[in-house]
C-alpha positions in Angstrom: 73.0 115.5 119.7 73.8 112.1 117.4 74.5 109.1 119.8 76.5 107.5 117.9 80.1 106.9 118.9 83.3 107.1 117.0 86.9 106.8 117.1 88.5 109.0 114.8 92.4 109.7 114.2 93.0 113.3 114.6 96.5 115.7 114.3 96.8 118.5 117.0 97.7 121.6 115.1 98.1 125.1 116.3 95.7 124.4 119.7 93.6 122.8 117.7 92.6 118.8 117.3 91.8 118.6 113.2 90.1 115.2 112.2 92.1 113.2 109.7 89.0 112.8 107.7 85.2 114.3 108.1 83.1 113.6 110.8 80.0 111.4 110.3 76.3 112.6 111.9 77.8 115.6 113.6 76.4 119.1 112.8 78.8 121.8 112.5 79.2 123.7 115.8 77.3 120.9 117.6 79.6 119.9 121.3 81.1 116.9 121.3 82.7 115.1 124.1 86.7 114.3 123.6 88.9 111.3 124.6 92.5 112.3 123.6 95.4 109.7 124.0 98.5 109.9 121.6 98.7 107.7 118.5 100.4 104.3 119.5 103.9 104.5 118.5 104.9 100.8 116.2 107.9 99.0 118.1 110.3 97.5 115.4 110.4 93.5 116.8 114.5 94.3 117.2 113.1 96.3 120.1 110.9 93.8 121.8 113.7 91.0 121.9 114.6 89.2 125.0 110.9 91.2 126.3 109.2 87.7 126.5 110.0 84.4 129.0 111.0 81.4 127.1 107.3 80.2 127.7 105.4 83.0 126.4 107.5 82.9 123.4 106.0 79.8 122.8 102.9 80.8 123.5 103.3 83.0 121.1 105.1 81.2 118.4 102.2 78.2 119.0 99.6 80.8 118.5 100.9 82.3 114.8 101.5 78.9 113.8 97.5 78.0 114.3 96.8 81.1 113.0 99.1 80.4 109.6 97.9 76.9 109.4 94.0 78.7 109.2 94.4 81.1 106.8 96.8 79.0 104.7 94.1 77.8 102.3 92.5 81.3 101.9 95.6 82.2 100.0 
């Protein structure tokens, strides 16, 4: 059995988990071992308001702003 480890998105489909896309280094038939949690589902920022404390927030707003000011001469 390959070693290697990989996270893979797959769909659940008629009792069966079907990979989005093929499998690298695993033999067809060969066992694999399976971790299955559900695709995380994307929050529109509406839904996150009033979710944060006046201090994260700026914690937050401090941390974009360094990240902004990094990439600002890559663009």
């Amino acid at each position: 059995m390959n070693s290697t480890t990989q996270t893979i998105e797959a769909v659940y489909e008629d009792n069966v988990l079907k990979p989005i896309k093929p499998l690298k280094g695993i033999n067809e038939h060969e066992n694999v071992v399976v971790t299955v949690r559900p695709h995380p589902v994307k929050k529109d920022l509406r839904e996150l308001a009033g979710t944060m404390t006046l201090k994260e927030a700026k914690e937050m707003q401090k941390l974009i702003d360094e990240e902004f000011e990094n990439i600002e001469g890559e663009w």
